[in-house]
C-alpha positions as CSV (number, residue, x, y, z in Angstrom):
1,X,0.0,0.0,0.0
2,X,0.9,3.7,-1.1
3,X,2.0,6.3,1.6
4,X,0.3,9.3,1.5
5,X,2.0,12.6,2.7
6,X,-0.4,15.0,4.4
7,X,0.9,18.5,4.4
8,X,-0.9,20.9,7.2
9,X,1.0,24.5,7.0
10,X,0.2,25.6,10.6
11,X,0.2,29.4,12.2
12,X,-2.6,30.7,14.9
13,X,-5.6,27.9,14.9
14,X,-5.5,26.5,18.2
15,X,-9.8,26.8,17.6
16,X,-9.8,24.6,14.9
17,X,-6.2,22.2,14.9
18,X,-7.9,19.9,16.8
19,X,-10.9,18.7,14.8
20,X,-8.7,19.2,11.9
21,X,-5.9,16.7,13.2
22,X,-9.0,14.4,14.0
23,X,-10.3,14.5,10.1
24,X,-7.0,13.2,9.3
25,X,-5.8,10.6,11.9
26,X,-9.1,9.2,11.9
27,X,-8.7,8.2,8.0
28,X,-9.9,4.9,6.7
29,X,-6.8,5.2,4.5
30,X,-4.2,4.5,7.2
31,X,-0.9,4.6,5.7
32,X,-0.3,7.8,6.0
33,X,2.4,10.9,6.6
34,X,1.4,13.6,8.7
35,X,3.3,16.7,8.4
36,X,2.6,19.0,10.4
37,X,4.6,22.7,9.8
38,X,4.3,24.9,12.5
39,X,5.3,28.7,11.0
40,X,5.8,30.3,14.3
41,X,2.4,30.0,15.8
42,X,2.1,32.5,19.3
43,X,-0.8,30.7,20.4
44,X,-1.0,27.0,21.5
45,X,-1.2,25.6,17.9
46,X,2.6,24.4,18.6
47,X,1.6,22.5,21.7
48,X,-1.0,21.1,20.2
49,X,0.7,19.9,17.3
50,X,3.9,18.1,19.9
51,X,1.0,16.6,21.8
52,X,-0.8,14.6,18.7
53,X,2.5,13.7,17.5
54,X,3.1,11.6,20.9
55,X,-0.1,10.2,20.4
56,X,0.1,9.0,16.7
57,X,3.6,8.2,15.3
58,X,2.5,9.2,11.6
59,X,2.5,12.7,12.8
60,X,5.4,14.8,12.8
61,X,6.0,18.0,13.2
62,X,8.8,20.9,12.3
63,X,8.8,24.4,14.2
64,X,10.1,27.1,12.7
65,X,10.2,30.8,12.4
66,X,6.7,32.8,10.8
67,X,7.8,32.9,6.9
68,X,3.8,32.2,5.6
69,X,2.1,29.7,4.3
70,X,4.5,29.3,1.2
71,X,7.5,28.8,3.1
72,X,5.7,26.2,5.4
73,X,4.9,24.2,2.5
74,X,8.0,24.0,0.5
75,X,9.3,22.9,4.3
76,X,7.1,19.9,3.9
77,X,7.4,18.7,0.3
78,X,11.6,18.6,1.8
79,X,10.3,16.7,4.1
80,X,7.5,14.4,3.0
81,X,8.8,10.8,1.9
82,X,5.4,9.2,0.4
83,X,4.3,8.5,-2.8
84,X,1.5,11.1,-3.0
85,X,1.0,14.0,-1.6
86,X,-2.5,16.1,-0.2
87,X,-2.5,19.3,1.0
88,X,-5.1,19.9,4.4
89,X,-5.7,23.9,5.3
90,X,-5.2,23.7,9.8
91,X,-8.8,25.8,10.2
92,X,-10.8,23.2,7.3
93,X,-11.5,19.3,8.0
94,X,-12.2,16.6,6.1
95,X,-14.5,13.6,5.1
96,X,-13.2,10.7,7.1
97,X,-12.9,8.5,3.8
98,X,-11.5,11.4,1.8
99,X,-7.7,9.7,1.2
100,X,-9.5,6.4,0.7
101,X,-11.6,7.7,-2.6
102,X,-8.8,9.7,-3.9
103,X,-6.4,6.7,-3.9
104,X,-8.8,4.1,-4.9
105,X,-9.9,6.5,-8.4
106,X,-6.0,7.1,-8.5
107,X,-5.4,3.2,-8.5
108,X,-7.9,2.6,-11.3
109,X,-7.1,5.3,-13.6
110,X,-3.3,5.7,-13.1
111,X,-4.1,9.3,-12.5
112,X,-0.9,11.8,-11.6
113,X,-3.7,14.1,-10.2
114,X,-7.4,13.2,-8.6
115,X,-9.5,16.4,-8.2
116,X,-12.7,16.2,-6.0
117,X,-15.5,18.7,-5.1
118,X,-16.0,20.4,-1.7
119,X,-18.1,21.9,0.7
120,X,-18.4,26.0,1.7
121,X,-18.9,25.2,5.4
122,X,-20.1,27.7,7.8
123,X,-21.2,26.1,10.9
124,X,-22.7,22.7,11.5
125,X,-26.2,24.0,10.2
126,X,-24.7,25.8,7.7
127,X,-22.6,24.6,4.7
128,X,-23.4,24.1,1.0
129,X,-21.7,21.7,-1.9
130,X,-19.4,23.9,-4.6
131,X,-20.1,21.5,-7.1
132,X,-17.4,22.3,-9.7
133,X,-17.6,18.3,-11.3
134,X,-20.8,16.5,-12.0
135,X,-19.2,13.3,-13.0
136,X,-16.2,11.7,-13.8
137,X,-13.9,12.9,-16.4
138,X,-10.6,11.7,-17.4
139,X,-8.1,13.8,-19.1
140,X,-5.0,12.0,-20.8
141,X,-2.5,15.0,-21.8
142,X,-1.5,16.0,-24.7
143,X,-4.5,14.4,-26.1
144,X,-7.0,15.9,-24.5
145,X,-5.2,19.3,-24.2
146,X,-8.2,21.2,-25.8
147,X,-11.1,19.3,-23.5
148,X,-9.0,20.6,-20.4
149,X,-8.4,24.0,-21.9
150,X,-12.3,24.6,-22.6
151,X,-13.1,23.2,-19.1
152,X,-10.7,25.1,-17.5
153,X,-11.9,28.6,-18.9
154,X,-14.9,27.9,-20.4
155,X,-16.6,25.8,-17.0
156,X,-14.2,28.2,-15.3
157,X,-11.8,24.9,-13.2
158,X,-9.5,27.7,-12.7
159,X,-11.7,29.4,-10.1
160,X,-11.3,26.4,-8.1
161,X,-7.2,25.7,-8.0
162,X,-7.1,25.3,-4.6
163,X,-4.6,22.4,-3.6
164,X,-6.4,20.9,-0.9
165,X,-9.1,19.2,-2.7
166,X,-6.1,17.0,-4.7
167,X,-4.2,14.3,-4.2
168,X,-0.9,14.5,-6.3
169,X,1.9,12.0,-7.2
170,X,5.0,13.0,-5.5
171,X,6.4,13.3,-8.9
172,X,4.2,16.2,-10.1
173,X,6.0,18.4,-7.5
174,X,9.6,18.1,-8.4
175,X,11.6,21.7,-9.2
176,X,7.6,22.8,-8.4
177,X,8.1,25.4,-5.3
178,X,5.7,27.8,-3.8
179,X,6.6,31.4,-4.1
180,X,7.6,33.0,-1.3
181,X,5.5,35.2,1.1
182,X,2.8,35.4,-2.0
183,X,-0.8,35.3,-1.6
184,X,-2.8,33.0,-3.6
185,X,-0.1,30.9,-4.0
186,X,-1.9,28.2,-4.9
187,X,-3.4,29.5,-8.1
188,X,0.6,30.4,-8.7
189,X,1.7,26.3,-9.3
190,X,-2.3,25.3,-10.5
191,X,-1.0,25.4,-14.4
192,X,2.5,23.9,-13.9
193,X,1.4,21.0,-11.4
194,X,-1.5,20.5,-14.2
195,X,0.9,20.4,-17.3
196,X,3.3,18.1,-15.3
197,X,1.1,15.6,-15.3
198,X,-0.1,12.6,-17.9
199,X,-3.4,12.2,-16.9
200,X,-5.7,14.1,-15.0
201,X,-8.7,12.9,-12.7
202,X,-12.0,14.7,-11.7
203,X,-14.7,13.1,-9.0
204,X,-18.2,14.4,-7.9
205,X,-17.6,13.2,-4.6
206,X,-17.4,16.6,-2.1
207,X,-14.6,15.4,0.6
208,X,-13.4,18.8,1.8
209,X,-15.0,21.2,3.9
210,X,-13.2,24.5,3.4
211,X,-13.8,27.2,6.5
212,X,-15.6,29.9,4.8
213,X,-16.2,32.1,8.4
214,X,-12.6,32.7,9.9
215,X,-12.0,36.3,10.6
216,X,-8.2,36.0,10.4
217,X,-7.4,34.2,7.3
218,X,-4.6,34.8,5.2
219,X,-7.2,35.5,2.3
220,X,-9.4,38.0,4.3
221,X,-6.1,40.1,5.9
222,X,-5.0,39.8,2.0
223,X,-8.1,41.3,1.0
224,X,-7.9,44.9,3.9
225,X,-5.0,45.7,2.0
226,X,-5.3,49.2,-0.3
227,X,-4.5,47.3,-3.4
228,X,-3.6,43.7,-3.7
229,X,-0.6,43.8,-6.4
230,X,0.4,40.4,-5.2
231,X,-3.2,38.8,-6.6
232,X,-2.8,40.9,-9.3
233,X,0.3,40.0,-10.1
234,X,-0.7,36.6,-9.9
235,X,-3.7,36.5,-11.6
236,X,-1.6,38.2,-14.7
237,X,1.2,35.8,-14.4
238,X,-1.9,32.7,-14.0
239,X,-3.2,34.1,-17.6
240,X,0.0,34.6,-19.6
241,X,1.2,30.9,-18.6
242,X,-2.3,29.9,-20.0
243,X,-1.9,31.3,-22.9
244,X,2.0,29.8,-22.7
245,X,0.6,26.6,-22.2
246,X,-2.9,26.4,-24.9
247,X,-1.0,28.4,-27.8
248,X,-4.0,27.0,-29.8
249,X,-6.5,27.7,-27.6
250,X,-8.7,30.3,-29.6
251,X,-10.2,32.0,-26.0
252,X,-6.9,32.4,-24.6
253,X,-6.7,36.3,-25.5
254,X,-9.8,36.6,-24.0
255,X,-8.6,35.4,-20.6
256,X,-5.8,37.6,-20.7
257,X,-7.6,40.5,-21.5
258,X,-9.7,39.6,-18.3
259,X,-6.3,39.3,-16.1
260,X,-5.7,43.3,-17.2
261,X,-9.3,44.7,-17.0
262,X,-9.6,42.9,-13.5
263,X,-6.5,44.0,-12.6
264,X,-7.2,47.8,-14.0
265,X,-10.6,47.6,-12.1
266,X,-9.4,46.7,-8.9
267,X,-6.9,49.7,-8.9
268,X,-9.5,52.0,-10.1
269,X,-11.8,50.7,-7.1
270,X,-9.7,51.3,-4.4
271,X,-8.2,54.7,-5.8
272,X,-12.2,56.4,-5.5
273,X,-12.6,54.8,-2.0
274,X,-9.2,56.7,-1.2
275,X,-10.5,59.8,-3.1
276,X,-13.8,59.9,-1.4
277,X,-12.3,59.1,2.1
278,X,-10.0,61.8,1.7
279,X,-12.1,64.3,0.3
């Protein structure tokens, strides 16, 4: 049986490590890595992490100095040692057969990357399915270059590159790093990790349950700022690697035009609010 390596970038969720440490140990899939980064946590997310490792010998865990999320995940793809690799968010949780699913479709299909829905979860009471895939589809690259590139724009897969609801051969990741102290790093490796790979994988199944109601996330702080260049940067950088990667892709312009006007619109935004405060 496979190892799976779990990396679980850690800084400031004492609230919601422990039911997130739970989702995973509690796996049917049991032959798992747990790597567990914590970036410099001030609260008791450290303590917490040192006292599931004594309790579960799969889990272990790296301290180091705050550097963000990007940093704390290119700690633990050094570190990692399994055959695949899944990403797990410290403040989301996960369906207990989650690993299980992924690996069996992976096992079938020879898939480099398995891709699964997930849930916007709230509260207990409160959560809803973002159901990006309706069935399965298989893509085997180059060949089905075009059916990826249409979904990808077209049914709009980029929206969703988050890296948490994938498992990935370990393979796919080599000479792949995240960039450092960038936000939305993930959408920054979604095209290369994609184009690395021979065939790609998408399930209905929702597995992930992605916190949608924390005050503090990287992604709400990210978005207080005046202007965001670093997601506009990115989202620029995300559009001219499409257009790198489907050269014969007849919407790619279009995307890329996007990237500029979004990018030209957010500026605009925030310049008025500063006008209008000021004045």
């Amino acid at each position: 049986m496979n190892k799976i390596s779990i990396i679980i970038p850690i800084y400031n969720v004492e609230q919601y490590l422990p039911q997130c440490l739970d989702s995973i140990i509690n796996q049917t899939y049991k032959n798992l890595e747990i790597i567990l980064i914590n970036d410099g946590s001030t609260d008791n997310s450290g303590k917490i992490c040192d006292n599931y490792a004594k309790v579960d010998n799969r889990i272990h865990v790296f301290h180091k100095k705050n550097e963000g999320v990007s940093s704390a995940r290119n700690l633990g793809l050094e570190k990692c040692t399994g055959d695949f690799i899944g990403f797990v968010d410290p403040d989301d949780f996960i369906e207990l057969n989650m690993y299980e699913l992924l690996y069996n479709e992976q096992q079938k299909t020879n898939a480099d990357i398995v891709w699964c829905n997930y849930y916007n979860y709230f509260s207990n009471e409160h959560y809803n399915i973002v159901n990006i895939f309706n069935e399965n589809k298989l893509y085997k690259l180059p060949f089905a270059i075009n059916k990826l590139g249409i979904d990808l724009f077209i049914n709009k897969y980029y929206e969703h590159s988050h890296l948490w609801s994938k498992l990935y051969k370990k393979s796919i990741f080599d000479n792949i790093k995240f960039p450092y102290k960038k936000t939305l790093e993930d959408l920054s490796i979604f095209l290369p990790t994609l184009m690395k790979a021979n065939i790609i994988c998408v399930i209905p199944q929702a597995l992930y349950y992605y916190r949608n109601n924390r005050i503090n996330s990287l992604i709400n702080l990210s978005n207080k700022q005046t202007i965001n260049i670093e997601a506009i940067e990115t989202y620029i950088i995300f559009s001219l690697d499409y257009a790198y990667y489907f050269p014969n892709y007849p919407y790619k312009n279009i995307l890329l035009f996007n990237s500029y006007k979004n990018a030209f619109d957010i500026c605009m935004k925030k310049i008025v609010i500063l006008y209008i405060k000021k004045y």
